[in-house]
C-alpha positions as a Python dict, from the first residue, in 0.01 Angstrom:
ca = {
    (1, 'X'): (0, 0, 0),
    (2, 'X'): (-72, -86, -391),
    (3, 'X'): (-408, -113, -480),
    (4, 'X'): (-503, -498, -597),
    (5, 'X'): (-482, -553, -970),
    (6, 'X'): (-830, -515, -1162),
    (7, 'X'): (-960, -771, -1307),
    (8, 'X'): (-1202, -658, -1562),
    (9, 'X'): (-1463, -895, -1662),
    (10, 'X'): (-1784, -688, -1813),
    (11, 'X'): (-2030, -758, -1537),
    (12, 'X'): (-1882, -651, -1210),
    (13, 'X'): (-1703, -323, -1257),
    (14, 'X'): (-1820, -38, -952),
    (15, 'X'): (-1780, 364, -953),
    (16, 'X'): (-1533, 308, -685),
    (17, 'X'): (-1348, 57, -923),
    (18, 'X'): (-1326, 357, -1231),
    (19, 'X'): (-1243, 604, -925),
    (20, 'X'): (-942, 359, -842),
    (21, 'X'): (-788, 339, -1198),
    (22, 'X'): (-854, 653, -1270),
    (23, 'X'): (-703, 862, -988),
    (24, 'X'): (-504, 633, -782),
    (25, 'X'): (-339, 461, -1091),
    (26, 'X'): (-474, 90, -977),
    (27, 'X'): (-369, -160, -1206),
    (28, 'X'): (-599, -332, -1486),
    (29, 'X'): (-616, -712, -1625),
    (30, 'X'): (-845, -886, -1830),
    (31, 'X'): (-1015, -1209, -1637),
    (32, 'X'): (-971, -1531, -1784),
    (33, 'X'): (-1302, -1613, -1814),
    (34, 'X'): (-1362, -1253, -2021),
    (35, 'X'): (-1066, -1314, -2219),
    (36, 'X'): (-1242, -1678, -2352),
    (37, 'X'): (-1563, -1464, -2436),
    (38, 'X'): (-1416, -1213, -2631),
    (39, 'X'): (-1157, -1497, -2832),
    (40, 'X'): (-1517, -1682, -2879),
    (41, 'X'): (-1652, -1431, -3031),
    (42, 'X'): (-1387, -1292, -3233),
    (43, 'X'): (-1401, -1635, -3392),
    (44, 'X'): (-1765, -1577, -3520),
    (45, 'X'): (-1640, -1274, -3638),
    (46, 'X'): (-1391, -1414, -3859),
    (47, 'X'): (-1643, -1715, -4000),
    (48, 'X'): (-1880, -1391, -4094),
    (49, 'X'): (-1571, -1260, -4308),
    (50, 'X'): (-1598, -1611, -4533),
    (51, 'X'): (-1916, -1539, -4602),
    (52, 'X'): (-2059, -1268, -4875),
    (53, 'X'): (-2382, -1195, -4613),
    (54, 'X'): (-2369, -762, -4553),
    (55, 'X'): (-2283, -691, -4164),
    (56, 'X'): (-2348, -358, -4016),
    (57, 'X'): (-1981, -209, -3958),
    (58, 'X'): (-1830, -509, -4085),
    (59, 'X'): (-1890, -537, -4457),
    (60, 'X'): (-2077, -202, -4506),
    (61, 'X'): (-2032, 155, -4451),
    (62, 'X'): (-2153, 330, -4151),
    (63, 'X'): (-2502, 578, -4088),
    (64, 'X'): (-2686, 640, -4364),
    (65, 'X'): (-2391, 484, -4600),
    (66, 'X'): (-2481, 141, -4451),
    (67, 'X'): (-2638, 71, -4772),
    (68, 'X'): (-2268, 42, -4967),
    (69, 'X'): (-2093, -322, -4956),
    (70, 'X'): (-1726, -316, -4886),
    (71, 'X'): (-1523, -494, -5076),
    (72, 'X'): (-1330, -754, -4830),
    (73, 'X'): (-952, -626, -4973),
    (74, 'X'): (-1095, -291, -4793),
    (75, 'X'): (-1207, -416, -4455),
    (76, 'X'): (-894, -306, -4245),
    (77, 'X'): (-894, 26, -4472),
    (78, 'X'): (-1269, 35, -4350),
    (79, 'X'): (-1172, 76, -4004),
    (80, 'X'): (-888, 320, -3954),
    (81, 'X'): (-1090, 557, -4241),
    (82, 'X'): (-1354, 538, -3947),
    (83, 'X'): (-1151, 666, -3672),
    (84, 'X'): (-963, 895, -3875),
    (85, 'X'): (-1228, 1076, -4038),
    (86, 'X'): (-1453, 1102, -3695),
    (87, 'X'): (-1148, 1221, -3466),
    (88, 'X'): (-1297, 1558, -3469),
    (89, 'X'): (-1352, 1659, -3099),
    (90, 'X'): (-1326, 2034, -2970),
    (91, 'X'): (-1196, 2211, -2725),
    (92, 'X'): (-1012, 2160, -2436),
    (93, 'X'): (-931, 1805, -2366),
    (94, 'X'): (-1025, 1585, -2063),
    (95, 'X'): (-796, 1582, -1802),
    (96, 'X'): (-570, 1240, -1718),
    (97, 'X'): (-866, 1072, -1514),
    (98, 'X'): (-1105, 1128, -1709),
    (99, 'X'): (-918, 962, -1994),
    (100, 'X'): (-808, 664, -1798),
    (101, 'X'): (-1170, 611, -1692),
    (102, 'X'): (-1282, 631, -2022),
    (103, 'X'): (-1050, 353, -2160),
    (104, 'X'): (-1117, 166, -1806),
    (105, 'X'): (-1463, 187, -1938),
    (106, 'X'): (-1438, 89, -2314),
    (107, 'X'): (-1210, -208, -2201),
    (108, 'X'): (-1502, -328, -1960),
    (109, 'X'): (-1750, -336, -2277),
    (110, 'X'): (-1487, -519, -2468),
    (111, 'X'): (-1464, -774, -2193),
    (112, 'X'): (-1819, -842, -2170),
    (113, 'X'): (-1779, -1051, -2519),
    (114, 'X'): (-2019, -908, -2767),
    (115, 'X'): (-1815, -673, -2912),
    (116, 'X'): (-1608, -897, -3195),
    (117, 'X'): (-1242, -750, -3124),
    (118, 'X'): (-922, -938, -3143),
    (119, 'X'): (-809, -1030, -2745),
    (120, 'X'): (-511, -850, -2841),
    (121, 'X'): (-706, -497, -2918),
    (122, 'X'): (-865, -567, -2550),
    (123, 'X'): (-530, -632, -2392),
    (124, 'X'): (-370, -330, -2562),
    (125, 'X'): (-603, -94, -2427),
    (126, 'X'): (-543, -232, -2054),
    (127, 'X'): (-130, -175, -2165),
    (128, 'X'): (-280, 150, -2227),
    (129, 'X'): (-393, 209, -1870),
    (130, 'X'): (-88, 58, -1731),
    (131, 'X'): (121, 187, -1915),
    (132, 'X'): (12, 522, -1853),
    (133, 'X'): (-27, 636, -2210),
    (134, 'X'): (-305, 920, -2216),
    (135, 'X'): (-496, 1011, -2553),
    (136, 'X'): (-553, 1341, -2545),
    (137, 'X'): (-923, 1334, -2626),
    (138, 'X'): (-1152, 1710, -2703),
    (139, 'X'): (-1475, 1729, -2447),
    (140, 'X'): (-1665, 1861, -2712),
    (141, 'X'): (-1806, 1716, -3003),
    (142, 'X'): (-2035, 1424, -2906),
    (143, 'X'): (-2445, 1388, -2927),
    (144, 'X'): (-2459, 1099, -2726),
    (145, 'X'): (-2573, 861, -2982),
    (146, 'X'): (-2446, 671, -3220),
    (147, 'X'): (-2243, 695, -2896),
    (148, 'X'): (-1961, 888, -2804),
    (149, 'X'): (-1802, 910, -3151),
    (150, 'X'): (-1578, 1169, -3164),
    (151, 'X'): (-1429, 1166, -2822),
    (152, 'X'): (-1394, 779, -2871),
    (153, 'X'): (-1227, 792, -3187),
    (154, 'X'): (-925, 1005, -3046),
    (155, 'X'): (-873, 682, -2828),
    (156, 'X'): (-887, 453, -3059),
    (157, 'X'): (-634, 639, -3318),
    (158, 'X'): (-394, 680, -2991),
    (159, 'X'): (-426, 316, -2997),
    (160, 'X'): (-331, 277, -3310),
    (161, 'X'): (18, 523, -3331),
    (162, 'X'): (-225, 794, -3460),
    (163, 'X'): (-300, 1114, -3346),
    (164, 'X'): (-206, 1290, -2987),
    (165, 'X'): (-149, 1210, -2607),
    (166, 'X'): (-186, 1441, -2345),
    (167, 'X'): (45, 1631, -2254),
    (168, 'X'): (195, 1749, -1871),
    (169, 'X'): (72, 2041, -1990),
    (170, 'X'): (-259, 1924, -2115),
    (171, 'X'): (-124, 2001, -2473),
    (172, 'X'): (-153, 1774, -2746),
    (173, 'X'): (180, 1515, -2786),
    (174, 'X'): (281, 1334, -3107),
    (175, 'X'): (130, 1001, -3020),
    (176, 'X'): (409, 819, -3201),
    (177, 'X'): (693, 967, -2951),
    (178, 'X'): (504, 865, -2709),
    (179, 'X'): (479, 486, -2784),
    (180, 'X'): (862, 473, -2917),
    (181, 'X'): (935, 676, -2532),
    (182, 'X'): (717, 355, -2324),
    (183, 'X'): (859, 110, -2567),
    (184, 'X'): (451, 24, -2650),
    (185, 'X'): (364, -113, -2996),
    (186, 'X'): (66, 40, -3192),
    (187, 'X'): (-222, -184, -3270),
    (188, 'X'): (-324, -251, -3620),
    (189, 'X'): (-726, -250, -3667),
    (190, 'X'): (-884, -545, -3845),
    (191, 'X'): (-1276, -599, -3952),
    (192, 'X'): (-1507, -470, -3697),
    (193, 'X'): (-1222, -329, -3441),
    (194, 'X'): (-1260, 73, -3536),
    (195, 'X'): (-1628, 46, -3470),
    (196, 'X'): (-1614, -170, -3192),
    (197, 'X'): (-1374, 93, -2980),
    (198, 'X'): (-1606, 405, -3036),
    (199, 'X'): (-1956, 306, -3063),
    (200, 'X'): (-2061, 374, -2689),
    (201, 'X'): (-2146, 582, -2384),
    (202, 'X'): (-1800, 542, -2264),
    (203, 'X'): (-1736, 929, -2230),
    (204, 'X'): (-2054, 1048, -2093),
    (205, 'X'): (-2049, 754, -1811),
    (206, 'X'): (-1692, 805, -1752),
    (207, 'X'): (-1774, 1194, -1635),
    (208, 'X'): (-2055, 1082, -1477),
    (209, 'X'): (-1898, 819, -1276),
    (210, 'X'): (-1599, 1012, -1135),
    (211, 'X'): (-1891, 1336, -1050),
    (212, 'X'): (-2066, 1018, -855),
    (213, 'X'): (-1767, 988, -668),
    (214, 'X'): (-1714, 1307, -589),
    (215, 'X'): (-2076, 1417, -492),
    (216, 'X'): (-2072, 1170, -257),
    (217, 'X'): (-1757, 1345, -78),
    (218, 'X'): (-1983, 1668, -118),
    (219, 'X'): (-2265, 1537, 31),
    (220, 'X'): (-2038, 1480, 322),
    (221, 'X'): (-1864, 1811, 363),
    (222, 'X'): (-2245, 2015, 310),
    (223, 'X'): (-2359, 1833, 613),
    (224, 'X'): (-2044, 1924, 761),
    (225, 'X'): (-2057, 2285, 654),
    (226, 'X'): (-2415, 2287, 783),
    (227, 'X'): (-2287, 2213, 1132),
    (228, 'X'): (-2048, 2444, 1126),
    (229, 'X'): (-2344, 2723, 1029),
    (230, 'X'): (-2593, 2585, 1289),
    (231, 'X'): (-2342, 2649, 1565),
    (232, 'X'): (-2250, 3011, 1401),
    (233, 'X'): (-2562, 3110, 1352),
    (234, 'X'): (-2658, 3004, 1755),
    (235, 'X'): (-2917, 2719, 1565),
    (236, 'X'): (-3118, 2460, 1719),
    (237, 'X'): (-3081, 2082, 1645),
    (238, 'X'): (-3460, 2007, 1701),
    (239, 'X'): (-3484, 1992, 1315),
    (240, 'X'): (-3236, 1690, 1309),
    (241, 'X'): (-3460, 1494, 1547),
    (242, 'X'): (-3453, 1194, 1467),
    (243, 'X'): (-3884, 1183, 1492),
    (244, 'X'): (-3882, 1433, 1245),
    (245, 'X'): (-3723, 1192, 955),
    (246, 'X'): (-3933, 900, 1088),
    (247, 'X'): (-4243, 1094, 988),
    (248, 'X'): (-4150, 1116, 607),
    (249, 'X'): (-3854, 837, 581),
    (250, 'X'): (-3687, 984, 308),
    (251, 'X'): (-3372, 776, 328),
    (252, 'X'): (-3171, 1070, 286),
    (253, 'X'): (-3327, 1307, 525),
    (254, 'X'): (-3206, 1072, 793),
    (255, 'X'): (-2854, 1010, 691),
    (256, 'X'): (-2809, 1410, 711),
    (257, 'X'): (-2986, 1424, 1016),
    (258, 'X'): (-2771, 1150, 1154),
    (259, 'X'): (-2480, 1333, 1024),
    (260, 'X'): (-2553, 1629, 1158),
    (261, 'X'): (-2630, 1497, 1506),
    (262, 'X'): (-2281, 1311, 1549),
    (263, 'X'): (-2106, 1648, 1398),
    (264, 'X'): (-2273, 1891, 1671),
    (265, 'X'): (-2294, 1688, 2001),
    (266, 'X'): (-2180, 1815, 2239),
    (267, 'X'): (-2153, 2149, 2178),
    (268, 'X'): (-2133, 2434, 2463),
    (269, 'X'): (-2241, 2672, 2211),
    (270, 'X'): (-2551, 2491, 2105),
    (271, 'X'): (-2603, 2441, 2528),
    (272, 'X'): (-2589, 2823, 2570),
    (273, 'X'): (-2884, 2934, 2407),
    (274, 'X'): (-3099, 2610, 2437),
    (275, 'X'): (-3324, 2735, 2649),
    (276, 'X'): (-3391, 3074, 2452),
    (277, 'X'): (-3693, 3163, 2280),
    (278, 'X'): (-3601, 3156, 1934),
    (279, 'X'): (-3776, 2865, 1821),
    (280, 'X'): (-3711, 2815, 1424),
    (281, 'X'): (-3434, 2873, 1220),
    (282, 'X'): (-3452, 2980, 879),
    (283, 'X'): (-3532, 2764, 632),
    (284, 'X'): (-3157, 2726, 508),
    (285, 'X'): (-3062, 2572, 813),
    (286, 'X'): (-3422, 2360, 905),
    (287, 'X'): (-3508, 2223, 610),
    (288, 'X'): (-3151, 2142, 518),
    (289, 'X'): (-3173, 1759, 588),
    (290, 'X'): (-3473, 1770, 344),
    (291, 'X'): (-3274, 1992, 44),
    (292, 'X'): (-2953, 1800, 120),
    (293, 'X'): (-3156, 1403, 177),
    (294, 'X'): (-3276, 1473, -154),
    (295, 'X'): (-2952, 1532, -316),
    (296, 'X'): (-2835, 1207, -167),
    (297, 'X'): (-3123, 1026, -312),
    (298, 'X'): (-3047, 1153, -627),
    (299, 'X'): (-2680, 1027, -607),
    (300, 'X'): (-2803, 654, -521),
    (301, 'X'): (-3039, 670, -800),
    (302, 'X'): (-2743, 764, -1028),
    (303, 'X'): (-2495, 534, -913),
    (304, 'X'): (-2809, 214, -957),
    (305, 'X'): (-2794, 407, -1320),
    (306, 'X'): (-2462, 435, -1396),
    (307, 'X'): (-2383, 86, -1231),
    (308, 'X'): (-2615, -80, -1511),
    (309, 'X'): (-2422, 128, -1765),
    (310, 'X'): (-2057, 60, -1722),
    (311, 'X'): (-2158, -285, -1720),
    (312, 'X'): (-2324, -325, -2051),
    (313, 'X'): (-2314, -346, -2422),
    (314, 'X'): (-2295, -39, -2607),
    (315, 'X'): (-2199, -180, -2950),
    (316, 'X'): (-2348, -175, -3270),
    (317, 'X'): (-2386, -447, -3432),
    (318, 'X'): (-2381, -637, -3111),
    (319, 'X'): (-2260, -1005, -3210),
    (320, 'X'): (-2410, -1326, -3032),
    (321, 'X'): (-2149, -1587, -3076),
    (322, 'X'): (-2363, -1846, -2901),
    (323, 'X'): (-2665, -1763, -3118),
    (324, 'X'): (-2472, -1707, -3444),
    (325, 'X'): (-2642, -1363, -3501),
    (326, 'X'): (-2575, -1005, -3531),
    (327, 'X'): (-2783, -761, -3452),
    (328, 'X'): (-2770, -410, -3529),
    (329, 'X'): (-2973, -203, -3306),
    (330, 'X'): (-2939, 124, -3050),
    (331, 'X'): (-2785, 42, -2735),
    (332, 'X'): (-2517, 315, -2765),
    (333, 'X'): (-2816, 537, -2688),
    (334, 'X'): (-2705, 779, -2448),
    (335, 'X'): (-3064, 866, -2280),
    (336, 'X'): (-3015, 694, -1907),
    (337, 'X'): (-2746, 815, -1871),
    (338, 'X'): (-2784, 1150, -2020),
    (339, 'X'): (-3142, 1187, -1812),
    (340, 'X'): (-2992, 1071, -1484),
    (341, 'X'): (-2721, 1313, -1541),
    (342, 'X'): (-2962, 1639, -1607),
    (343, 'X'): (-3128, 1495, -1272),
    (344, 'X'): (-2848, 1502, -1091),
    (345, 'X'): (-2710, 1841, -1181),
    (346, 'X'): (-3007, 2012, -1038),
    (347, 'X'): (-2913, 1840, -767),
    (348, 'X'): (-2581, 1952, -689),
    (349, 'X'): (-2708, 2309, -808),
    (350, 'X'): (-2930, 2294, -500),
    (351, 'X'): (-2672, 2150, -287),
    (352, 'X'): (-2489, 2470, -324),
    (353, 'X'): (-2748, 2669, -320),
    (354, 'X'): (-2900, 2610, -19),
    (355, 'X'): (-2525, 2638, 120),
    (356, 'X'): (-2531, 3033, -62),
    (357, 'X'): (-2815, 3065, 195),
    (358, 'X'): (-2630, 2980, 513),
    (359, 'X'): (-2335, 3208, 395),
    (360, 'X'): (-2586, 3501, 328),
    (361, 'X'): (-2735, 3457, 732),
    (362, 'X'): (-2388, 3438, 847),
    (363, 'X'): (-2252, 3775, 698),
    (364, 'X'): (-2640, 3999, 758),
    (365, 'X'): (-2618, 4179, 1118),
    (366, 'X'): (-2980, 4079, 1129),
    (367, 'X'): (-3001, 3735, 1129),
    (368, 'X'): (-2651, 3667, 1285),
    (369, 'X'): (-2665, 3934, 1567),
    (370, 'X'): (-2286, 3909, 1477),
    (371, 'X'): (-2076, 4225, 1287),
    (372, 'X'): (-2202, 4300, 965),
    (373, 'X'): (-1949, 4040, 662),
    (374, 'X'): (-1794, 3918, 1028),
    (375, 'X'): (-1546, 4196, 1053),
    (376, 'X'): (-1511, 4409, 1358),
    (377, 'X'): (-1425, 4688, 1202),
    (378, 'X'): (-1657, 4745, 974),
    (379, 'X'): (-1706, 5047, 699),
    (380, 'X'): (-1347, 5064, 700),
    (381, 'X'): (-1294, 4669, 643),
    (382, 'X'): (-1551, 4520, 372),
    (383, 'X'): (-1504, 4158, 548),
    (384, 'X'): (-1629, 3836, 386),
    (385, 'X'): (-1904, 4117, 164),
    (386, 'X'): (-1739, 4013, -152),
    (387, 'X'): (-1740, 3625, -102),
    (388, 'X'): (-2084, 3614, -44),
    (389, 'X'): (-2131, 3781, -404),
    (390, 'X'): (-1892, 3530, -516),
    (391, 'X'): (-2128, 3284, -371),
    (392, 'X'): (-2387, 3370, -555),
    (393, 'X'): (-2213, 3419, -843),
    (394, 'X'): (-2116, 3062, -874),
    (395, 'X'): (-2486, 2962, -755),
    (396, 'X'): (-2650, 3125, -1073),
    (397, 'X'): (-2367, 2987, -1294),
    (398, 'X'): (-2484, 2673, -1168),
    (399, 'X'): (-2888, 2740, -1204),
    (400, 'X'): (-2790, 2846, -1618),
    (401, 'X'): (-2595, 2497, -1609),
    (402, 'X'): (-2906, 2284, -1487),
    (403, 'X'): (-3135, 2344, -1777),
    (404, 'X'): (-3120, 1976, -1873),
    (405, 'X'): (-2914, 1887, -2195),
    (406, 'X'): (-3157, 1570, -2258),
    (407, 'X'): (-3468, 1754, -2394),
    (408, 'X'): (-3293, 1838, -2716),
    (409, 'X'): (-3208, 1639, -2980),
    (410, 'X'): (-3065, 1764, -3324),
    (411, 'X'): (-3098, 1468, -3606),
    (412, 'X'): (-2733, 1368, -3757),
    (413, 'X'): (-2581, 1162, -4012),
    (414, 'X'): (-2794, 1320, -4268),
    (415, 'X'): (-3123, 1235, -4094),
    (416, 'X'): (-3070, 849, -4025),
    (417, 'X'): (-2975, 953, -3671),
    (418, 'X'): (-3281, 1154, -3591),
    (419, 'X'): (-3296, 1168, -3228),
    (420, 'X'): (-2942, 1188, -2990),
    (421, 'X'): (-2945, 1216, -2589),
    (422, 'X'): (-2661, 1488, -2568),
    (423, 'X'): (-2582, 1253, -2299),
    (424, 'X'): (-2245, 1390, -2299),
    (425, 'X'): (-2318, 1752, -2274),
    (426, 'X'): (-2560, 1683, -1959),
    (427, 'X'): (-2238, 1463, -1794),
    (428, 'X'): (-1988, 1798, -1873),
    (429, 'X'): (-2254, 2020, -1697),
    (430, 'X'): (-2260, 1828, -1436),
    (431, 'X'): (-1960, 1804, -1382),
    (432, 'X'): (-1903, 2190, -1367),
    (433, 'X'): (-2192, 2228, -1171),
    (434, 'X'): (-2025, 1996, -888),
    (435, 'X'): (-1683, 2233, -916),
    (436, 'X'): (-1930, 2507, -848),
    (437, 'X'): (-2102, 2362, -561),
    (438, 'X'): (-1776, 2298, -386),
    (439, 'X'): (-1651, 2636, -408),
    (440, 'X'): (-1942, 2724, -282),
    (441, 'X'): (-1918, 2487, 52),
    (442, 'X'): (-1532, 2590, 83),
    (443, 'X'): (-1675, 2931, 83),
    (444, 'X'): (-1919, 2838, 384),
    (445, 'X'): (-1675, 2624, 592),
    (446, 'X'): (-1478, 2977, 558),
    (447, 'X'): (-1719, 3179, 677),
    (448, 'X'): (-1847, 2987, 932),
    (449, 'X'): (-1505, 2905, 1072),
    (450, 'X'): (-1482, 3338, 1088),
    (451, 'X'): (-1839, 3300, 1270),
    (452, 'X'): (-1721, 3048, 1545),
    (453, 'X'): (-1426, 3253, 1645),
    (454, 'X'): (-1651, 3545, 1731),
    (455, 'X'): (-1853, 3317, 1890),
    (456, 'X'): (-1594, 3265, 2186),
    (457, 'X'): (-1528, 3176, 2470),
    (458, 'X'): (-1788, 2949, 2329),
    (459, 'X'): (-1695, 2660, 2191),
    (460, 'X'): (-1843, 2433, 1907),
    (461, 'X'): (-1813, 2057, 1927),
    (462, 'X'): (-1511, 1806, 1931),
    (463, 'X'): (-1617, 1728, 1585),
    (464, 'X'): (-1623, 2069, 1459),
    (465, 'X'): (-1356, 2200, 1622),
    (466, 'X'): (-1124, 1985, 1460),
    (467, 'X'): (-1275, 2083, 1145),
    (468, 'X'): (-1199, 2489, 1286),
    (469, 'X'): (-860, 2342, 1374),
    (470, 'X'): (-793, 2197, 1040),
    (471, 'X'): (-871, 2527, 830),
    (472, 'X'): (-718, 2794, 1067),
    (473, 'X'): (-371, 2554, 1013),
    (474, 'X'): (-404, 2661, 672),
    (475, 'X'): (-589, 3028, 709),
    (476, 'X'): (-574, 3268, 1019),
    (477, 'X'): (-863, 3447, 1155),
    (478, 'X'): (-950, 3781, 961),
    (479, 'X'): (-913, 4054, 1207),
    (480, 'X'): (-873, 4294, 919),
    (481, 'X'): (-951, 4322, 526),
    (482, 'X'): (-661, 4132, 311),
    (483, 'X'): (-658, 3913, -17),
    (484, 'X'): (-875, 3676, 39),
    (485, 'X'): (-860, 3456, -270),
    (486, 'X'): (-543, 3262, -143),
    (487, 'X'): (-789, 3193, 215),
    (488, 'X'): (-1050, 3031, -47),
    (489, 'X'): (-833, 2850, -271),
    (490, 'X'): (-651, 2710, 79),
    (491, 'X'): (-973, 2609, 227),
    (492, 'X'): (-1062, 2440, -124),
    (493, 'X'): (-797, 2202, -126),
    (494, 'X'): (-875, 2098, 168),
    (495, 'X'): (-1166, 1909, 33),
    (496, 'X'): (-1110, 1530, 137),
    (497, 'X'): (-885, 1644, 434),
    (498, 'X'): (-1228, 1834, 583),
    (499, 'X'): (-1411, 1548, 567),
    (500, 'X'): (-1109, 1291, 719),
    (501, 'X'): (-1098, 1526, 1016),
    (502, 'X'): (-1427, 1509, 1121),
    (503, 'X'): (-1449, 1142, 1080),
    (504, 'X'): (-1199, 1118, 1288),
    (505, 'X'): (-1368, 1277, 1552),
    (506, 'X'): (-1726, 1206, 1536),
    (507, 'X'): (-1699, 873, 1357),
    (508, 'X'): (-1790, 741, 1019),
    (509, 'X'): (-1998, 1025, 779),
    (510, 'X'): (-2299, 850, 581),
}
């Protein structure tokens, strides 16, 4: 079924929301009510251009050249020599959701009604998004303050017929071709408009709100990968007690407890050996509803962060139609979100981390009283060896990737911007340090799966073995050494599909 159309009014836009438009192509419109705010202010906007009074980014250059009066013949000229000349990103470009969340994004700060654009600029951007035109927008090349410039100005020069549009490919497309193909006209920038559509932290809360949304799937699939270990490894679920959260009442100890609870009972494996006297785990597996609460604490502080952020004003000048005043200040700072980003990349680093752990107990003899990598034949047959390395390969890559982005600052724009979040930088890393961590948990839902089946004629739970059910539909148990990258990458798609399964079974995840 089609996902309801959008309504974007500045004030009520949600994670889920930018997850929506951005992967499951949900339509976008402006609200009435936003559409009156921005028309309201545009007005103001045009009374200021009557008058001789210097405006910040309306009348004036821009950084350190604010000091130079434009002449009003050159106010349109003003704006598309802005985009023009900062359009200088690097590197690869974002991929198509990432784009359509940024523009999702920069539309919602239009909408709030404090930005001084034309209704028309607003609506063209949501044609944009419907439309499916893509800018083709370099990741690199933003400080996080005076917003995300660069990236920001290859949207706005899409918007205006200028520049490139992603490609199927991800290469670059003429931008024109593209319009003439949808049958889209090009916008045409007046006073204030250029500045107004790439003075933000559009880019940086974009990445950061689609790595939001997919943490939280994570979070779901390390609990269940947990599970899947405890039974492996013949664990105990006193550590999940429900007592034991009580005690400290860390929110997120006791979601993963609960989790890992609902994903275990009933297990004949876990009923075997629950009167033996092993009576601690290591502390991979015990103190994983502590390492794993934390993460999720981390992801609702980010998402109260990030919330705030998509819905405010990032502009400068910021105009205040009601109060008849500009004001140029520094809300396209960067540092929330750059800060809560840093924060939360440690905490997906950790997430799997802890995970590199488990996979390291599965595959050692000594812990797992199992065959050494979880091959029978071993010597001749190397096993699951290698994608434990691989493991903790993509664990250290992740470690490097956590040093936090935030604590430098380089001064730009020849010294009038003198301190800049790298808000975007800390957003990328974070979002490479979550494509780490699930490679890492596809890795352990591998292993573990190998771990079960030499666990029988024991059996794991419902739960879980629909989980074991799932992956051996689209990998077969390793009786002997073969290429295992294709088992990985299999396992690895199955990301969302995981988690559905064991829903299923056990009932709603937290």
């Amino acid at each position: 079924m089609p996902l309801k159309k959008l309504l974007i009014d500045g004030e009520t836009l949600t994670i889920r929301d930018v997850y929506e438009v951005a992967c499951c192509d949900r339509p976008v419109g402006v609200a009435p009510a936003a559409a009156k705010k921005v028309e309201k202010c545009r007005r103001f906007v045009d009374k200021l251009l009557t008058q001789d009074k210097p405006v910040y980014g309306i009348n004036t250059g821009f950084g350190i050249l604010s000091e130079v009066a434009i002449p009003k013949d050159h106010l349109d000229d003003l704006q598309m020599n802005l985009i023009r000349s900062h359009a200088i990103g690097i590197g690869d470009p974002f991929d198509r959701a990432t784009v359509r969340a940024i523009m999702l994004l920069r539309a919602n700060v239009l909408a709030k009604g404090f930005s001084g654009v034309r209704l028309s600029t607003l609506e063209k951007l949501v044609e944009f998004i419907n439309a499916d035109i893509v800018p083709y927008i370099p990741q690199k090349g933003s400080v996080g303050a005076s917003g995300d410039l660069a990236p920001l100005s290859h949207l706005a020069l899409a918007l205006c017929g200028e520049g490139y549009c992603l490609g199927d490919d991800m290469k670059p497309v003429d931008t024109a071709g593209v319009l003439k193909k949808k049958k889209v006209t090009p916008i045409a920038l007046k006073a204030k408009e250029g500045l107004a559509l790439i003075n933000g932290t559009q880019v940086m809360t974009a990445v950061g709100a689609l790595t939001v949304e997919r943490l939280f799937g994570l979070s779901k699939l390390a609990d269940i990968s947990l599970a899947l270990t405890v039974d492996a490894m013949l664990g105990t679920d006193r550590a999940f007690d429900e007592k034991v959260s009580r005690v400290r009442a860390h929110p997120g100890q006791f979601e993963v407890s609960r989790n890992v609870r609902k994903l275990i009972a009933g297990s004949t494996i876990r009923e075997s050996h629950r009167c033996c006297t092993k009576v601690q785990d290591s502390y991979s597996i015990r103190c994983a509803p502590q390492v794993h609460g934390a993460v999720r604490d981390a992801l609702h502080h980010a998402v109260e962060v990030l919330t705030t952020e998509l819905n405010s004003s990032t502009d400068n000048p910021l105009i205040f139609p009601d109060e008849r005043e500009t004001i140029s200040a520094g809300n396209f700072h960067g540092e929330p979100v750059a800060l809560v980003m840093d924060y939360l990349a440690a905490a997906a680093s950790e997430l799997g981390n802890i995970s590199e752990r488990r996979i390291e107990q599965m595959v050692n003899p000594v812990f797992s009283q199992l065959p050494a990598f979880l091959v029978k034949d071993k010597g001749l047959h190397s096993g699951f060896m290698i994608a434990q390395v691989a493991a903790a390969g993509l664990v250290s890559e992740s470690k490097s990737l956590s040093f936090p982005a935030s604590v430098d600052s380089i001064p730009t724009s020849a010294g009038k911007e003198d301190h800049v979040s790298m808000g975007t930088i800390a957003a990328r890393k974070c979002a490479m340090v979550a494509e780490n961590t699930a490679c890492v948990l596809a890795l352990e839902v591998l292993i573990a799966c190998q771990a079960l089946d030499l666990r029988k004629p024991l059996k794991t739970s419902k739960a879980l073995q629909a989980v074991h059910r799932k992956v051996r539909g689209a990998v077969p148990f390793m009786d002997t050494d073969r290429f295992l990258h294709p088992d990985f990458a299999k396992v690895r798609s199955l990301e969302r599909e995981l988690v559905a399964v064991a829903e299923k079974a056990a009932g709603p995840l937290v």
